[in-house]
C-alpha positions as CSV (number, residue, x, y, z in Angstrom):
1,X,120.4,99.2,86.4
2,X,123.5,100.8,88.0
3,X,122.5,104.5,88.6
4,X,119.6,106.7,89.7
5,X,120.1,108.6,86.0
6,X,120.3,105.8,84.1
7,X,117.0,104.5,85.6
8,X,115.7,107.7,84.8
9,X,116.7,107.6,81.0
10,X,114.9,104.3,80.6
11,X,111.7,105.2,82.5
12,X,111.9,108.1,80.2
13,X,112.5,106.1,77.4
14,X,110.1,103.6,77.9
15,X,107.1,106.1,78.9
16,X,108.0,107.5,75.5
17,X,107.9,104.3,73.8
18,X,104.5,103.1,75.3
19,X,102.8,106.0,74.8
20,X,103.9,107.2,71.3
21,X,102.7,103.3,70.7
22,X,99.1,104.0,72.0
23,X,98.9,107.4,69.6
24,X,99.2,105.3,66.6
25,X,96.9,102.9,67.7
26,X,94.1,105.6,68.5
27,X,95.1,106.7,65.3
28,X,95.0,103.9,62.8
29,X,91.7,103.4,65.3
30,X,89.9,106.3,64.1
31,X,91.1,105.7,60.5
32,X,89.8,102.6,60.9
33,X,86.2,103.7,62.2
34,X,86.1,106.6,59.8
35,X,86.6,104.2,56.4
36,X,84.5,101.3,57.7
37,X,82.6,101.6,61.1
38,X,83.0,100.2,63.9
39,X,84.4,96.6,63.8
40,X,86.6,94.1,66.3
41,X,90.1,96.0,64.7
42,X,88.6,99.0,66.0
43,X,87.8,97.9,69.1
44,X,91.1,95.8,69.7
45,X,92.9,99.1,68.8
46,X,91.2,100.9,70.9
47,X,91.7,98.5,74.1
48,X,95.6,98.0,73.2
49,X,96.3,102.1,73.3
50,X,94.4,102.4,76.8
51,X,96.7,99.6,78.3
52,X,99.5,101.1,76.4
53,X,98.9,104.6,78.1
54,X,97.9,103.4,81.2
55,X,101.2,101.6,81.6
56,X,102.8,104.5,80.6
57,X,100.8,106.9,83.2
58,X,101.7,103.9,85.7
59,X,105.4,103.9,84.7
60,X,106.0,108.1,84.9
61,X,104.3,108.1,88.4
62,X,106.0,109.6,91.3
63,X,104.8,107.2,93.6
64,X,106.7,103.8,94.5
65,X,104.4,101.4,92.7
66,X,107.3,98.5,92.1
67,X,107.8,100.7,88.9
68,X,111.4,99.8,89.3
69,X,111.2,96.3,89.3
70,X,108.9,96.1,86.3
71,X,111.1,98.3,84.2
72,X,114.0,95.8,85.5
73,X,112.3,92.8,84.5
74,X,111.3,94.5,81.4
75,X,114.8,95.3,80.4
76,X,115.7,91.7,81.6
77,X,113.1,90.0,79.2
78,X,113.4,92.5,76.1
79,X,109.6,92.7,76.3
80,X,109.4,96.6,75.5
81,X,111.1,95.3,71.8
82,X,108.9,92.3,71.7
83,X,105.5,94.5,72.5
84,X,106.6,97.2,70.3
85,X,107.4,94.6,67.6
86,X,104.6,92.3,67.8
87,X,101.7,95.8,68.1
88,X,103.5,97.9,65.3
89,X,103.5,95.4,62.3
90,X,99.6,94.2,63.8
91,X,98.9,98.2,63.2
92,X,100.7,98.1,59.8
93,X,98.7,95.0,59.2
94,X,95.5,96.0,59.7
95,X,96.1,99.2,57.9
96,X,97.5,97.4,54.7
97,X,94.4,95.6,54.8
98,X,92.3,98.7,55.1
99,X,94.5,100.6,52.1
100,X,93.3,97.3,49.7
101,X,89.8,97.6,50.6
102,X,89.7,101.3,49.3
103,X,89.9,100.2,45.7
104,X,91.5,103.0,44.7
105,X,94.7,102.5,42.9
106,X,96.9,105.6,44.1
107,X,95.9,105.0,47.5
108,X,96.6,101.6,47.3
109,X,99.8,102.5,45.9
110,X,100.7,104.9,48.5
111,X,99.6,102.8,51.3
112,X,102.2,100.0,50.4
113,X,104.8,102.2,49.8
114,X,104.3,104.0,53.3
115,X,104.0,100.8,54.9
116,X,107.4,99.5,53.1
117,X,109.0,102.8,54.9
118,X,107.0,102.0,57.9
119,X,108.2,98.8,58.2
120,X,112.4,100.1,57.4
121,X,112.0,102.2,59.9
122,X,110.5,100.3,62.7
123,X,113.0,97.6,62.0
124,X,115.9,100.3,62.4
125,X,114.5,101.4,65.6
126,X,114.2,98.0,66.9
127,X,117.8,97.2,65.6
128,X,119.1,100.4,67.7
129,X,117.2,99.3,70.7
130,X,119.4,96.1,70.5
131,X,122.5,97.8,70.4
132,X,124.4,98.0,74.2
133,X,125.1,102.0,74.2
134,X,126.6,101.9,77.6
135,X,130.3,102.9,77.8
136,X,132.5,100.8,79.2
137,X,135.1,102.1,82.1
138,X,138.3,100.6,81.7
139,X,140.3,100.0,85.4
């Protein structure tokens, strides 16, 4: 990380990331619950989004927690696209599998094609995080 702002923009960024990850989580969580009770997808949903937001409470603090060095070795390792990958499609997963158990054929219907754009646009997003959007200065 080169500057002060910069450093800023991908605390921000990440913060962002984690905890718009732990809303869909408690969310497919209480979709979850609400169509079938209480099961282990509910609970492992339910653990995944408080770590998610607890890192993201941990990363947005104003103390001096080593937050910079984990966001450095996070950038390093590409393990904010890896996690975001890996808990996304285990979200759109379990919520296919929930759409099929409904039996009913519209739903069914309308769950795969929302997961199909789901799964576009996650890829897209992931994509762009790839992408190197610094400018470079030329001497």
């Amino acid at each position: 990380m080169e500057t002060e702002e910069q450093m800023r923009q991908y605390k921000k960024s990440t913060a962002e990331s984690f905890v718009s990850l732990s809303i869909g989580l408690w969310t497919v969580s209480v979709i979850g619950y609400l169509t079938s009770g209480i099961s282990w997808m509910t609970y492992f949903l339910i653990v995944v989004g408080a770590i998610s937001s607890l890192f993201s409470v941990y990363i947005i603090l104003r103390w001096d927690w080593k937050q910079k060095s984990v966001l450095e070795f996070l950038e390093r390792k590409k393990i904010t696209t890896i996690a975001k990958f890996l808990v996304w499609y285990t979200v759109l997963g379990i919520f296919g599998v929930g759409l099929a158990q409904t039996k009913v054929i519209w739903l069914i219907i309308m769950g795969e094609i929302i997961l199909i754009i789901a799964a576009i646009v996650l890829y897209v997003g992931l994509w762009g995080m790839k992408k190197d959007n610094r400018k470079v200065r030329k001497s």
